[in-house]
C-alpha positions, -999 to +999 in steps of 0.1 A: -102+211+143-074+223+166-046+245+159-011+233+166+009+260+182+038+241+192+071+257+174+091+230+152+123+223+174+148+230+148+126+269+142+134+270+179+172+263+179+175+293+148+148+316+169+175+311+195+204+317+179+197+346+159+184+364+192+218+355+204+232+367+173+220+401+176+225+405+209+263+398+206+272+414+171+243+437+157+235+455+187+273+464+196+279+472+161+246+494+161+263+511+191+298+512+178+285+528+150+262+552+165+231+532+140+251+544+113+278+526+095+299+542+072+316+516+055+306+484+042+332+469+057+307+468+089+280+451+068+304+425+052+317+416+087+277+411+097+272+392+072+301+371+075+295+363+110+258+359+104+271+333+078+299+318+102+267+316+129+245+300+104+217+327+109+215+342+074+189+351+058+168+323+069+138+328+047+162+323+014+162+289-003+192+264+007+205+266-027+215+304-016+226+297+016+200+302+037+173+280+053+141+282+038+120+288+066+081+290+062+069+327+062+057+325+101+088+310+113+098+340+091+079+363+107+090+350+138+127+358+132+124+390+118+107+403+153+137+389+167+155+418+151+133+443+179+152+428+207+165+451+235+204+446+252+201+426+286 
């Protein structure tokens, strides 16, 4: 039997935009915040714009806002989270 390991288009397009994501809001906020915020202000803001993006948490069901992804796809996103600045 053969393994399909083509990634499901719509996996692709959130892959995509969360790297995006982090690369234009956590990273600078990481830096910003010298990896440390102090306030939660910072986290609220992420989580806003993660929201406004429609990246969050996308292994939560729909019914809590976020997109039910399988555990790969999951998996997938959350080694998105490792990427370096360009």
């Amino acid at each position: 039997m053969a393994v399909g390991l083509t990634q499901d288009p719509v996996a692709a397009d959130l892959a995509r935009r969360t790297a995006d994501f982090v690369r234009n809001m956590v990273i600078p906020a990481e830096e910003q915040h010298r990896g440390v915020a102090r306030t939660e202000n910072v986290r609220i803001g992420l989580q806003r714009a993660a929201k406004d993006a429609g990246v969050f948490a996308p292994h939560v069901g729909t019914e809590f806002g976020g997109h039910a992804v399988a555990p790969l796809t999951a998996a997938g996103l959350r080694a998105l989270t490792h990427l370096e600045p360009r």
